[in-house]
C-alpha positions as CSV (number, residue, x, y, z in Angstrom):
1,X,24.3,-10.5,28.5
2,X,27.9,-11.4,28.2
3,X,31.0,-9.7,29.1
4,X,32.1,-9.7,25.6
5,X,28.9,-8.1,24.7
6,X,28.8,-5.8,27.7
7,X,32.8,-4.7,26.4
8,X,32.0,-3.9,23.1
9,X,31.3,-7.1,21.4
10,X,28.7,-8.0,18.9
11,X,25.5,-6.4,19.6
12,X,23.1,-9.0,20.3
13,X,19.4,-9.2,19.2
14,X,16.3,-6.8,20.3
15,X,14.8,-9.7,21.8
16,X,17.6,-10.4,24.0
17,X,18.1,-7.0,25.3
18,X,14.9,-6.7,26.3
19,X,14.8,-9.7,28.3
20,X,18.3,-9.7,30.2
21,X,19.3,-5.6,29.9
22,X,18.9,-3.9,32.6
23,X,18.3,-6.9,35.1
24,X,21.4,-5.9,37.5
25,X,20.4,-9.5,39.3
26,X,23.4,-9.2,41.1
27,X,23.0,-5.8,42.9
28,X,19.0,-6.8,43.5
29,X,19.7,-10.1,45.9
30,X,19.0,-12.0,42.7
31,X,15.8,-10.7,41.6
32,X,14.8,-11.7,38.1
33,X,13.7,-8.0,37.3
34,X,15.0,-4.9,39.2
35,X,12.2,-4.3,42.1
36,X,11.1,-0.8,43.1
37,X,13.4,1.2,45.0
38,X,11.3,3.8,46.9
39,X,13.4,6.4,48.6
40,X,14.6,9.9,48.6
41,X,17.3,9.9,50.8
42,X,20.7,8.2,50.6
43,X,23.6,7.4,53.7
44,X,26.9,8.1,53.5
45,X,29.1,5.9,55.8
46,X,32.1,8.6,55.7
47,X,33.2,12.1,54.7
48,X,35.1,10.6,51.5
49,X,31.8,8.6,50.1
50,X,29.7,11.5,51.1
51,X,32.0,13.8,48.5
52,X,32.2,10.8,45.2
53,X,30.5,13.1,43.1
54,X,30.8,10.0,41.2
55,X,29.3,7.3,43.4
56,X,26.6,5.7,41.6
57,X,23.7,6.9,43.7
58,X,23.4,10.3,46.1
59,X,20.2,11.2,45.7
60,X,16.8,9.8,44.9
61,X,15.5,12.5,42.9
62,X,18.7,12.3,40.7
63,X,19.2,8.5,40.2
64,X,17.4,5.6,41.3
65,X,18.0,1.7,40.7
66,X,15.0,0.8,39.3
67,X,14.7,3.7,37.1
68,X,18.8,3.1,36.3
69,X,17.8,-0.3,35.4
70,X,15.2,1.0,33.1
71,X,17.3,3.6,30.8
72,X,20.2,1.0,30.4
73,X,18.0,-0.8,28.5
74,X,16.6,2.3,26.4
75,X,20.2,3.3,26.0
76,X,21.3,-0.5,24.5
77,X,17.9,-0.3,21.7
78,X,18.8,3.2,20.6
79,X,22.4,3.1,20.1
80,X,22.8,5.8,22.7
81,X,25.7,7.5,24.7
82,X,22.8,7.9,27.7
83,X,19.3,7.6,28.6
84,X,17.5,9.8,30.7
85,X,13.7,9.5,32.3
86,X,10.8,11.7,32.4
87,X,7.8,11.4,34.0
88,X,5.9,11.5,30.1
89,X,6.1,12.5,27.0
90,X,5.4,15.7,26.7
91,X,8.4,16.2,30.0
92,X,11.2,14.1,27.7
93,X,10.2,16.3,24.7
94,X,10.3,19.7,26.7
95,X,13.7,18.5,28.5
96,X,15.2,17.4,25.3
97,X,14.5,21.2,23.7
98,X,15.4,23.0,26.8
99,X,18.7,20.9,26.4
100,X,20.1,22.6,23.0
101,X,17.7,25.5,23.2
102,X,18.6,29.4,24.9
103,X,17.2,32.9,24.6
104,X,17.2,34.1,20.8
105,X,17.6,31.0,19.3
106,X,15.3,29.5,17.0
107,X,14.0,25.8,16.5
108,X,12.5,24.6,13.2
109,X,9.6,22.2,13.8
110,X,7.8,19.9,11.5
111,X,4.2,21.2,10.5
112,X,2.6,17.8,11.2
113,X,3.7,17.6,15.0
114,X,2.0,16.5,18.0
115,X,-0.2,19.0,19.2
116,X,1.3,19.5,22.8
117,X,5.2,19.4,21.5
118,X,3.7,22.6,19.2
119,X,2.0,24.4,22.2
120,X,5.1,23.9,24.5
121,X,7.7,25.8,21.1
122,X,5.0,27.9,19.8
123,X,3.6,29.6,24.1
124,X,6.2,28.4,26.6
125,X,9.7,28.9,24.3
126,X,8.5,31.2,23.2
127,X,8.4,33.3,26.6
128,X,11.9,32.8,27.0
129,X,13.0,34.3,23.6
130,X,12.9,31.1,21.3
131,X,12.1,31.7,17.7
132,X,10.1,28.7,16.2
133,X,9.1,27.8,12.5
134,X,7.1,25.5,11.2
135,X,8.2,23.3,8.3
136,X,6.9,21.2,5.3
137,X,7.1,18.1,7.0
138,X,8.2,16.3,3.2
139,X,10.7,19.0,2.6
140,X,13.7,17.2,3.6
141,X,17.2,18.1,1.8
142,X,15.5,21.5,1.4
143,X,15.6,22.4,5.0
144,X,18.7,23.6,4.5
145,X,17.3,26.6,2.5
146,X,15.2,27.4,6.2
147,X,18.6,26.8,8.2
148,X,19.3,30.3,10.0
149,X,22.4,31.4,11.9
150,X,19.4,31.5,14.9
151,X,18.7,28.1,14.3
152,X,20.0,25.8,16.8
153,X,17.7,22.8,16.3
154,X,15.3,20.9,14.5
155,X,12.2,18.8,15.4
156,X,11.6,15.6,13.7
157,X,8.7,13.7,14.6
158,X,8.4,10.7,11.4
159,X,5.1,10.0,10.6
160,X,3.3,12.9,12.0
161,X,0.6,11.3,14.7
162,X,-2.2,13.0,13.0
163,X,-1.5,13.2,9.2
164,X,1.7,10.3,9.3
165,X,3.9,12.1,6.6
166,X,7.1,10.2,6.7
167,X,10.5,12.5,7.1
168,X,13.5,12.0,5.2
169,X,15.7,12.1,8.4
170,X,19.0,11.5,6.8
171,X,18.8,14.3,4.1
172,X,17.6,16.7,6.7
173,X,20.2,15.5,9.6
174,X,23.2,16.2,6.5
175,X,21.9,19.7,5.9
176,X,21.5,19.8,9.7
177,X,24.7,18.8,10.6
178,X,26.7,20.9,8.1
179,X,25.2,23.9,10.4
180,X,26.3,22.7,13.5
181,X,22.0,22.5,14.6
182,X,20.8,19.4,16.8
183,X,18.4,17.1,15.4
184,X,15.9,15.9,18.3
185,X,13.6,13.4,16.8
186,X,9.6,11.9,18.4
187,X,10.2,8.2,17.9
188,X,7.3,7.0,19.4
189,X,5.5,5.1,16.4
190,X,8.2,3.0,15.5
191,X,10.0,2.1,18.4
192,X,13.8,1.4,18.6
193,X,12.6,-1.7,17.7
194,X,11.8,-0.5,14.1
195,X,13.7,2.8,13.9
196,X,16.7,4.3,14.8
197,X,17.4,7.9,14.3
198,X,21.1,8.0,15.7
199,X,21.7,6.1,13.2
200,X,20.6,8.3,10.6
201,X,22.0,11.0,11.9
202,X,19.8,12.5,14.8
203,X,21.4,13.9,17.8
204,X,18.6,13.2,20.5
205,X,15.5,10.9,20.3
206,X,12.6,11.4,22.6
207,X,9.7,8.5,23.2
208,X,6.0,9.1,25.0
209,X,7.4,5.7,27.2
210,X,3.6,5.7,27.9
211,X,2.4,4.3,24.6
212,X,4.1,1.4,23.7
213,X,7.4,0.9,26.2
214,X,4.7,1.0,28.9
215,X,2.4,-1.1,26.7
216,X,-0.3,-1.6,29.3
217,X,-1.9,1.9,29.4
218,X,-1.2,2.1,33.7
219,X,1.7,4.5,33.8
220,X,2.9,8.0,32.5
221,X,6.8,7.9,31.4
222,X,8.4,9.1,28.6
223,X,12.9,8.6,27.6
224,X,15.3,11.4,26.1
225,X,18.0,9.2,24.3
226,X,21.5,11.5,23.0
227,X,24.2,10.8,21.1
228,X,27.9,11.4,22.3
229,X,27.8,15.0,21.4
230,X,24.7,16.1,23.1
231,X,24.6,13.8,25.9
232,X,26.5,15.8,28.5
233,X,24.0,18.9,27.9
234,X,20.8,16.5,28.2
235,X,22.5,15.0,31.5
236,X,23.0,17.9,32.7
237,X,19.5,20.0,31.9
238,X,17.8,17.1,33.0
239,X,19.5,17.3,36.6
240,X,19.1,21.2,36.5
241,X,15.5,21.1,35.8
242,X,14.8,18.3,38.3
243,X,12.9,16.0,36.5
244,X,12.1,12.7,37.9
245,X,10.1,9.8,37.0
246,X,7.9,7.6,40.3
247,X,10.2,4.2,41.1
248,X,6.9,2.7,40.1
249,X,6.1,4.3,37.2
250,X,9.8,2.8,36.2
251,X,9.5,-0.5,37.2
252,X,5.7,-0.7,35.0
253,X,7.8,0.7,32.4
254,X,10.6,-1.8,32.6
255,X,8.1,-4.5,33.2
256,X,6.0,-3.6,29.8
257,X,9.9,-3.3,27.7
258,X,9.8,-7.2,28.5
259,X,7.4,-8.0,25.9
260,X,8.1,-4.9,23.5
261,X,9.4,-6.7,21.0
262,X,6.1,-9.0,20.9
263,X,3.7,-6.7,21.3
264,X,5.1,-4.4,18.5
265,X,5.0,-7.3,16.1
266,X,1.6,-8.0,16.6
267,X,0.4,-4.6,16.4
268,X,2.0,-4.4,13.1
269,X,0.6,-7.1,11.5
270,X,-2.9,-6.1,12.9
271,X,-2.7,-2.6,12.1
272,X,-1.0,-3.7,8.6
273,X,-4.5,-6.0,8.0
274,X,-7.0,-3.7,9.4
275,X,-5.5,-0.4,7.7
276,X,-5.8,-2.7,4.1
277,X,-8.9,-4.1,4.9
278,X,-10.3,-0.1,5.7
279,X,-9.2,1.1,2.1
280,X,-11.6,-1.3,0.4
281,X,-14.5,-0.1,2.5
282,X,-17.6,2.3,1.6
283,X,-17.2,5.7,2.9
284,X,-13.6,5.5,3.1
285,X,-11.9,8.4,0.9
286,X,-8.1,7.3,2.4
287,X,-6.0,5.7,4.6
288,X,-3.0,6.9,5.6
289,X,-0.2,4.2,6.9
290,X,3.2,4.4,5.9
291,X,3.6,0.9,5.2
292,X,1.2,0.6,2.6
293,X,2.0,0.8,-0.6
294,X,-0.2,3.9,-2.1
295,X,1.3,5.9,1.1
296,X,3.0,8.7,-0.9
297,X,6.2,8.0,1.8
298,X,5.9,4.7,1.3
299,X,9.8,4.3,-0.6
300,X,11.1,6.7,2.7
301,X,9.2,4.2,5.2
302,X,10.5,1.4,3.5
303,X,14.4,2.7,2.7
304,X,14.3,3.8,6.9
305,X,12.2,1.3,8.8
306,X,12.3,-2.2,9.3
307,X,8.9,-2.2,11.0
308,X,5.7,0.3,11.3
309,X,3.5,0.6,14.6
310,X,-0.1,0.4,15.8
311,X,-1.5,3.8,14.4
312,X,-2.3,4.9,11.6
313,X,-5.2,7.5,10.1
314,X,-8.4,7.2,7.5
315,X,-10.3,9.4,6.0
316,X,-13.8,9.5,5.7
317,X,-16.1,11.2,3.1
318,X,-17.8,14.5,4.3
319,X,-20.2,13.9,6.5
320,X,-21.3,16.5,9.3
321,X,-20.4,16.2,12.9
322,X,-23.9,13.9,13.6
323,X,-22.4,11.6,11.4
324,X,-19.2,11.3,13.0
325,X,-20.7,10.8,16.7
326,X,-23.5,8.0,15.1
327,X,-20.1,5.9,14.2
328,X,-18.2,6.3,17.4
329,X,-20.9,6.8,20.2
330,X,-21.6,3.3,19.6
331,X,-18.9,0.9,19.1
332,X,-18.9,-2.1,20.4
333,X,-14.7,-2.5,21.0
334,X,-13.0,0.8,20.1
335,X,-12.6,3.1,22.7
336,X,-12.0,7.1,22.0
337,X,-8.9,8.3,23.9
338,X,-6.1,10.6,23.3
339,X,-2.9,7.8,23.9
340,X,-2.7,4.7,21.8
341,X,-0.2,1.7,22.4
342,X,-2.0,-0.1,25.2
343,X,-3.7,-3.6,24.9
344,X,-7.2,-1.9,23.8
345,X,-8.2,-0.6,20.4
346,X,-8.9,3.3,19.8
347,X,-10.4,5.4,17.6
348,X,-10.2,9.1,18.1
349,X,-11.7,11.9,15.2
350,X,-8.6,14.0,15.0
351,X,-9.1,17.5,13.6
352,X,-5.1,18.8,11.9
353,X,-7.1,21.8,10.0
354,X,-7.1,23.3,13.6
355,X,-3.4,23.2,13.8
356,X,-1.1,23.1,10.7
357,X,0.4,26.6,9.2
358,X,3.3,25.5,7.3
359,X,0.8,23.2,4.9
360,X,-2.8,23.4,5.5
361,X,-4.9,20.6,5.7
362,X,-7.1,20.6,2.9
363,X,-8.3,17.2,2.8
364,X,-12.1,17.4,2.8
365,X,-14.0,14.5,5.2
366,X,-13.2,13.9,8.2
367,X,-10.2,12.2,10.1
368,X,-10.2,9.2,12.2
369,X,-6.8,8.1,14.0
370,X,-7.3,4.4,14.8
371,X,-5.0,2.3,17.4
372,X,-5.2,-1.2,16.8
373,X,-5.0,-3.2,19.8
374,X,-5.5,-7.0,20.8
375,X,-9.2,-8.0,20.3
376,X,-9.9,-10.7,17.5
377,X,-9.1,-8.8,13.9
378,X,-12.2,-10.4,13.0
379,X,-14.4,-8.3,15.6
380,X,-12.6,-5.0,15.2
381,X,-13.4,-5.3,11.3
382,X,-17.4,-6.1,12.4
383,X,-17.3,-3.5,14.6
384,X,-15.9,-0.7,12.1
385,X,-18.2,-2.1,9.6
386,X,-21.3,-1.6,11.4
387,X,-19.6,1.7,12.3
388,X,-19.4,3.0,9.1
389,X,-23.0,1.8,8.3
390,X,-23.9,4.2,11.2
391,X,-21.9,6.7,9.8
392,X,-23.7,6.8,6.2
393,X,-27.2,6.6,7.4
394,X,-26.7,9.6,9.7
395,X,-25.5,11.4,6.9
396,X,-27.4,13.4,4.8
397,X,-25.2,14.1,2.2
398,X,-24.9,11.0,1.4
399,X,-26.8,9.8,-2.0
400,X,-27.4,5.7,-1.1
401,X,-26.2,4.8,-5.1
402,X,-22.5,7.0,-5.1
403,X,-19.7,5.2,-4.8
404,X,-17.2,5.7,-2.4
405,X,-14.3,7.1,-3.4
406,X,-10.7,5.1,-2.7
C-alpha cells in the first residue's frame, strides 16, 4: 500500500489488504511474504538499545516479525487500534475476558455460545470470583434491563455456532456503552471480511484464526482485535499472561489471509446453495442460516452483514440415535469434526439441549451443523441425499407415506 493510504488516506479494498498488508518487503531482503522468524533471543549492540523499551523487537516470546506481519493485517480488516495473537481460539477468547475482567465482576454471555468460551466463564472465571449470566441471545436493546453495577462486560458471539441466532450488536453495544461495560464479540463466521463489530459499537473482537484466516485446517491460531479504549489493557494482559503464537503457526496463518477474501466468497455461495437446496428435502424439519430468507434474523443479518460464512445448521425430524450414525457413518465426502473453515466439507450432530439455560432448546429432531467446503456442489448434494435416505430407512418412526415437514 501507499503512503497516503498508510497516513490516513482512503481505505483501500479487502482484496488489496490482504494481498500487500503486512508484506514489510523491505525489512525481509525483499521477500514477497514475511518468512518465519524462529528465535527467542534478541542482541543488543549497546546499553542504550538494550533499555528502548520501545524498540520494535526485545524478545521473541513478546513480538516476532512474522507474527508482527501477521496482526497488521488483522488490525487493517477490523478497523482496530491493535492486534494481538494467540495460539487459538479458545486462548484469544480467554485473553480478551481476562483483559476487562477482575475478582467480583460479572460478565453477561449470550445463551447460544460456543461451548468451550461457556466452560472457560461458567468453571475457570469463575474460580477467580467472576459472576457470569447467560442471556437471550435475541434480547438485544433489553440487555440493558440485565446490566448490573457488577457487570463489566458482555459476550457477543453473532450467529451462535450451534443454533446461529443473529445478535442485534448495535442495540446491545448502546445500552452497553451507556454503562461504561466492554463489548467483546466471537467474529469467527463472518470474517472482517463480512462483519465488523467496531463498527457497530464493540470494544474487542476475537477470531478462532484456525477456521477460516488459516483456511487450510494445518494450524491452531486465533486474533484479539480492540478498539482505542480497550487496546492498552488487551496489550498489556496479553504480555502479562504470556501468550504466544509458533512463528510457523503465523506465517500458515498469514499465508491462508492471502486468499481469504476468495475463499470466503466461495463458501458463501456454496453454503448459500446447499443450505436452500437442504430445505426442500425429505426429513428436513429446518435449516437454520442467517442469510436465508425464513431465518427469523434474517432483517438483523441483512441490516449488519455484507456477507455470511460456510456454516450453517438443519434440523432433522426425530429419529433415534441409530438413525443419526446410518447418515453419517457412511458419507462419501463429509467428514465429522469439531472446526469448520478448511478446504473439506463437515458435518457434525451437534447436541445445544446439553448446554443452553437462558432459552432451552426445544426443538424436537435432531441437529446437524454442516461446513461446506470445496468438493463439486453437485456431489455434496448426492452425498447428503443418499444420507438422508440412510437416515429414514434406519428410522423406525418413520411412516414411509408422511411428509416431511419444512
Amino acid at each position: 500500500m501507499d503512503d497516503d493510504q498508510r497516513q490516513g488516506g482512503p481505505k483501500p479494498p479487502v482484496e488489496t489488504i490482504l494481498t500487500h498488508g503486512g508484506r514489510m518487503a523491505e525489512d525481509c531482503f525483499g521477500f514477497v511474504n514475511a518468512p518465519v522468524f524462529r528465535g527467542s533471543t534478541i542482541l543488543f549492540k549497546t546499553l542504550d538499545e538494550l533499555e528502548d523499551y520501545g524498540a520494535p523487537y526485545r524478545y521473541g516470546r513478546n513480538d516476532n516479525p512474522t507474527g508482527r506481519a501477521l496482526a497488521s493485517i488483522v488490525t487493517e480488516l477490523e478497523g482496530a487500534s491493535g492486534t494481538v495473537l494467540a495460539p487459538s481460539g479458545l486462548s484469544a477468547i480467554s485473553t480478551a475476558l481476562l483483559a476487562v475482567l477482575a475478582a467480583g465482576d460479572e460478565v453477561l454471555v449470550t445463551d447460544s455460545v460456543y461451548e468451550p468460551t461457556r466452560l472457560f466463564c461458567s468453571e475457570t472465571l469463575a474460580r477467580f470470583g467472576v459472576t457470569r449470566r447467560y442471556y437471550d441471545p435475541r434480547i438485544g436493546a433489553g440487555i440493558a434491563g440485565l446490566l448490573t453495577e457488577k457487570t463489566r462486560a458482555v459476550f457477543v458471539e453473532s450467529p451462535g455456532s450451534l443454533t446461529f441466532e443473529v445478535q442485534d450488536l448495535p442495540a446491545i453495544a448502546a445500552a452497553a456503552k451507556a454503562r461504561g461495560v466492554a463489548v467483546v464479540v466471537d467474529n469467527s463466521w463472518a470474517t472482517p471480511l463480512f462483519y465488523r463489530p467496531l463498527a457497530l459499537g464493540a470494544d474487542i473482537v476475537v477470531h478462532s484464526g484456525t477456521k477460516m484466516f488459516v483456511g487450510h485446517s494445518d494450524a491452531m491460531f486465533g486474533t484479539i482485535s480492540a478498539n482505542e479504549a480497550y487496546w492498552p489493557r488487551l496489550a498489556r494482559t496479553h504480555r502479562r499472561l504470556g501468550v504466544a503464537v509458533s512463528p510457523d503457526d503465523s506465517f500458515l496463518a498469514a499465508r491462508g489471509l492471502r486468499t481469504l477474501a476468495v475463499r470466503m466468497k466461495e463458501h458463501e455461495a456454496r453454503a448459500r446453495a446447499l443450505a436452500g437446496w437442504l430445505e426442500g428435502q425429505p426429513a428436513v424439519r429446518r435449516v437454520f442460516h442467517p442469510a436465508l430468507p425464513g431465518h427469523p434474523d434474517h432483517a438483523i443479518w441483512k441490516r449488519d452483514f455484507t456477507g455470511s460464512g460456510s456454516v450453517f445448521a438443519v434440523l432433522l425430524e426425530p429419529a433415534p440415535r441409530v438413525a443419526v450414525a446410518a447418515m453419517v457413518d457412511d458419507f462419501r465426502l463429509f467428514g465429522m469434526g469439531y472446526s469448520w473453515g478448511g478446504f473439506e466439507s463437515l458435518c457434525l450432530p451437534v447436541h445445544p439441549e446439553k448446554i443452553r439455560t437462558a432459552v432451552p432448546w426445544t426443538e424436537a429432531g435432531n441437529l446437524l451443523r454442516i461446513h461446506v467446503g470445496f468438493e463439486d456442489l453437485g456431489d455434496l448434494e448426492a452425498d447428503l441425499a443418499a444420507g438422508l435416505e440412510r437416515y429414514r430407512a434406519a428410522n423406525p418412526w418413520f411412516s414411509p407415506g408422511a411428509e416431511a415437514t419444512a
